[in-house]
Structure formats: C-alpha cells, structure tokens
N, CA, C and O of each residue as an XYZ file, in Angstrom:
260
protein
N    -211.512   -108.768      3.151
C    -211.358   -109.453      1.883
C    -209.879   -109.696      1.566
O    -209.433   -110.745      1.101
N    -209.209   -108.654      1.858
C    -207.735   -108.951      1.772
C    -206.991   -109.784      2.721
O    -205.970   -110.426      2.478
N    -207.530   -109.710      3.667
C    -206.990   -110.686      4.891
C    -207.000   -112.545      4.525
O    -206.117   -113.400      4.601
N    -208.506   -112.595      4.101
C    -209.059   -114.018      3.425
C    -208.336   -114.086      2.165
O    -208.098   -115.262      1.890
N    -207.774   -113.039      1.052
C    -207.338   -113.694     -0.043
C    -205.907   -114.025      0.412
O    -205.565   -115.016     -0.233
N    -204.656   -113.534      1.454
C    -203.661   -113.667      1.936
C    -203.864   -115.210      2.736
O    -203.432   -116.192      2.132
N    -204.258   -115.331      3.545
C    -204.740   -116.522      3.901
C    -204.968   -117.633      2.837
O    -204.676   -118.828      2.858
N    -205.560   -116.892      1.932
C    -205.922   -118.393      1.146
C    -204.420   -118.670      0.170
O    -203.841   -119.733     -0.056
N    -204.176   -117.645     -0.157
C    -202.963   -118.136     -0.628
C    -202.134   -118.706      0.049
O    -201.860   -119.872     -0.235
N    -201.368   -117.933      1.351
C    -200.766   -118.777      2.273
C    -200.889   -120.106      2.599
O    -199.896   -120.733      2.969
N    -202.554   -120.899      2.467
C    -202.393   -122.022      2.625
C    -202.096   -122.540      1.566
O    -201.174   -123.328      1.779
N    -202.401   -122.524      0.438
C    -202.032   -123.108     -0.982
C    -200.529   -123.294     -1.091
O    -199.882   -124.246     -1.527
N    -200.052   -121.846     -0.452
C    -198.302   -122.065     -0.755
C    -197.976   -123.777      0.427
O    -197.566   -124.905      0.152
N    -198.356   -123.212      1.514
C    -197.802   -124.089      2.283
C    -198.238   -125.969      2.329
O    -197.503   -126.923      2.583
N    -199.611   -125.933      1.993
C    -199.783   -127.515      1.393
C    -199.128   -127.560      0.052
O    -199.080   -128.710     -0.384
N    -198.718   -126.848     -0.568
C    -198.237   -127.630     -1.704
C    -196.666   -127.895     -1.926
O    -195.960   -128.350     -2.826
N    -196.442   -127.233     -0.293
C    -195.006   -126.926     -0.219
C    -194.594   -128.410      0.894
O    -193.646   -129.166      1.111
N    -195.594   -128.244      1.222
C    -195.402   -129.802      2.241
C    -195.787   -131.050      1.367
O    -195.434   -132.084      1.933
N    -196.405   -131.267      0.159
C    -196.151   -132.174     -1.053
C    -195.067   -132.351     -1.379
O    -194.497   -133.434     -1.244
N    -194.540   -131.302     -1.888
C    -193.164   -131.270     -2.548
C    -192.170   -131.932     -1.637
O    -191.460   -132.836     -2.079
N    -192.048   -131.394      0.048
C    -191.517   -132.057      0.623
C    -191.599   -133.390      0.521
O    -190.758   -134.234      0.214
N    -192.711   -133.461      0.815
C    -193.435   -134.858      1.152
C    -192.361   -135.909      0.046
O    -191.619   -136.785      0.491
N    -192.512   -135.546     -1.531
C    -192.045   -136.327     -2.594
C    -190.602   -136.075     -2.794
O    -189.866   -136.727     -3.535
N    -190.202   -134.860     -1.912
C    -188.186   -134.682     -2.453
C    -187.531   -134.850     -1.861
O    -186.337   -134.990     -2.128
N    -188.279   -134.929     -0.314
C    -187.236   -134.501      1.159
C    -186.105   -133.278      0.886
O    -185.060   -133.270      1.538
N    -186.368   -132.336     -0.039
C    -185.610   -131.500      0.418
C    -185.969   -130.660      0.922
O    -187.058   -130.086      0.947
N    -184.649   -130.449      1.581
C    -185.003   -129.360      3.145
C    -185.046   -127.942      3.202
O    -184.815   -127.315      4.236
N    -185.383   -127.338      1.934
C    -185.516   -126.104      1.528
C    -187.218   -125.417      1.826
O    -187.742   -124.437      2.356
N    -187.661   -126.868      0.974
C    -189.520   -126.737      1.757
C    -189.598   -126.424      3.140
O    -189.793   -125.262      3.497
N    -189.447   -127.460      4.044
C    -189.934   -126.892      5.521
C    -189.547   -125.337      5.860
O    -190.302   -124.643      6.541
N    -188.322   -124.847      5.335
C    -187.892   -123.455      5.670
C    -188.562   -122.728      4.695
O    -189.289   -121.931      5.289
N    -188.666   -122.620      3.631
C    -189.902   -122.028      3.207
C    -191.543   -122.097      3.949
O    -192.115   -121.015      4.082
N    -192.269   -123.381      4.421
C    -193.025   -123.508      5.103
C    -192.541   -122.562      6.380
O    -193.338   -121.640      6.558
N    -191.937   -122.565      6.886
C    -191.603   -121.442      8.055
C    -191.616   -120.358      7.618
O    -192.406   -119.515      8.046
N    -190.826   -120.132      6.747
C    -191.222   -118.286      6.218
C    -192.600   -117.747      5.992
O    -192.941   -116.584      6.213
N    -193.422   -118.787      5.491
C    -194.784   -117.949      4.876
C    -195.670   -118.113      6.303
O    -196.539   -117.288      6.587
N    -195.359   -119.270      7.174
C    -195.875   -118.901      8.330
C    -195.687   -118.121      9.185
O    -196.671   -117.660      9.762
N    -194.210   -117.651      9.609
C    -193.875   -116.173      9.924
C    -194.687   -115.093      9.399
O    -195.535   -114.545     10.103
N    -194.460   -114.750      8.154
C    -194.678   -113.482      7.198
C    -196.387   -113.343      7.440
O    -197.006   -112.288      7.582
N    -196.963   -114.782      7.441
C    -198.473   -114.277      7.847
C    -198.508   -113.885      9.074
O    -199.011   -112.765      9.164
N    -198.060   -114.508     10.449
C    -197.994   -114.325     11.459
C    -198.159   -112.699     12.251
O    -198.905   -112.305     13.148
N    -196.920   -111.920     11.315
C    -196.577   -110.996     11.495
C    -197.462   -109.984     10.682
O    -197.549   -108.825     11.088
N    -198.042   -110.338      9.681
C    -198.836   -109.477      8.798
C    -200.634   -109.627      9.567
O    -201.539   -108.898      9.161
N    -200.796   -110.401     10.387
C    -202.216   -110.951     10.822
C    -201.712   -110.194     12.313
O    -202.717   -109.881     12.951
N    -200.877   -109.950     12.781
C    -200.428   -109.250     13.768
C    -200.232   -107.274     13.257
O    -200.737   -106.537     14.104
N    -199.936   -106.934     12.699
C    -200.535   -105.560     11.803
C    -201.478   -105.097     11.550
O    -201.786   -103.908     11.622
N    -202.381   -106.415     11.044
C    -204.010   -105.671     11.027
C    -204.564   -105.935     11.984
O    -205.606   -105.281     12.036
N    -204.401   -106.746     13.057
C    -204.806   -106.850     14.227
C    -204.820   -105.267     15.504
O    -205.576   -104.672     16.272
N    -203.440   -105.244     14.993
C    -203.416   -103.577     15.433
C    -204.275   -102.363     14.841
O    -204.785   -101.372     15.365
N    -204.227   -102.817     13.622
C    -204.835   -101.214     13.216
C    -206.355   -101.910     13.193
O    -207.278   -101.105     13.075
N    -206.643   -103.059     13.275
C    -208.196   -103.010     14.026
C    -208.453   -102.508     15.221
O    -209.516   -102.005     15.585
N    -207.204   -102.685     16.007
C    -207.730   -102.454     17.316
C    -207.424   -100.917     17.762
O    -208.044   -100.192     18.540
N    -206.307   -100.688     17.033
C    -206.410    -98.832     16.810
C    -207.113    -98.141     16.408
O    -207.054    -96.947     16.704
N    -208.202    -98.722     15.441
C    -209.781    -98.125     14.707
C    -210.569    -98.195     15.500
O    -211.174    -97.188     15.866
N    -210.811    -99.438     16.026
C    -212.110    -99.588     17.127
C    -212.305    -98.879     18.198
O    -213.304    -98.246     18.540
N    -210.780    -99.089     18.976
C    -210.480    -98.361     20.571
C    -210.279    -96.896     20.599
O    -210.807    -95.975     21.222
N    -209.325    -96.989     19.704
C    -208.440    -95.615     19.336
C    -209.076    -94.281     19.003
O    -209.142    -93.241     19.657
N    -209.381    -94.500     18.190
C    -210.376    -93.477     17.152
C    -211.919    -93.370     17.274
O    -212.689    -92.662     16.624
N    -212.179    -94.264     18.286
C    -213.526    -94.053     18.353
C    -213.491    -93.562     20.257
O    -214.459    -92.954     20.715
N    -212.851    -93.754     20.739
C    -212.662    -93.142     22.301
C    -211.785    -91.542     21.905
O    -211.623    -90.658     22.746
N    -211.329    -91.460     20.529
C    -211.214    -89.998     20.562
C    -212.067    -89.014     20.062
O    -211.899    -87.795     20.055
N    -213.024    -89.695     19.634
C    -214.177    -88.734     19.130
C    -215.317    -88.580     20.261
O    -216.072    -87.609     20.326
N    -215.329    -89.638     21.106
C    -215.953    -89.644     22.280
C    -215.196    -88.094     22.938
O    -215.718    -86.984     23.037
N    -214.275    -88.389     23.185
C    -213.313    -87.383     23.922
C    -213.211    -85.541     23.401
O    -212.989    -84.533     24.071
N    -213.475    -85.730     21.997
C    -213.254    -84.492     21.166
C    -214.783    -83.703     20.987
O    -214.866    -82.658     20.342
C-alpha cells in the first residue's frame, strides 16, 4: 500500500512537472523530473531488498533453525 501511494504520487509530481516544463521551458523541471525518478528508483530498490530478505532470508533460516 505504501509502495502504490509513493508511486502514485511520484507520477503526479512528475506529469505535472513535465507541464510546467512543457509551458516555461525552464530547466529546473527536467532536473527535478530526474530527482523524483532517482529517489523512487532507489527507494523501489530498498524494498525490493527487504522483500527479498523476508522471502529468502528468513524463511531459509527457520528452515535451517
């Protein structure tokens, strides 16, 4: 649920950030558009881990224990 509400915001920031471009040409938008695509990037890369540290991790150590 938190993953989908980050996402949904992220896109909201970034289409409305490529409008703005769209109508100012200033070049502050696209680098903002790069930041929030980074920052998700890297945050969708975090829970990706600790999914895969829950699934693999913790469940092959209870196997083990």
């Amino acid at each position: 649920m938190l993953i989908r509400l980050a996402l949904l915001i992220s896109i909201l920031l970034i289409v409305s950030s490529a409008l703005m471009y769209a109508l100012t040409r200033d070049p502050r938008y696209p680098r903002f558009i790069w930041q929030v695509v980074r920052f998700m990037f890297y945050t969708l890369l975090v829970f990706a881990a600790l999914y895969l540290l829950e699934r693999y991790g913790l469940v092959a150590w209870q196997v083990l224990v």
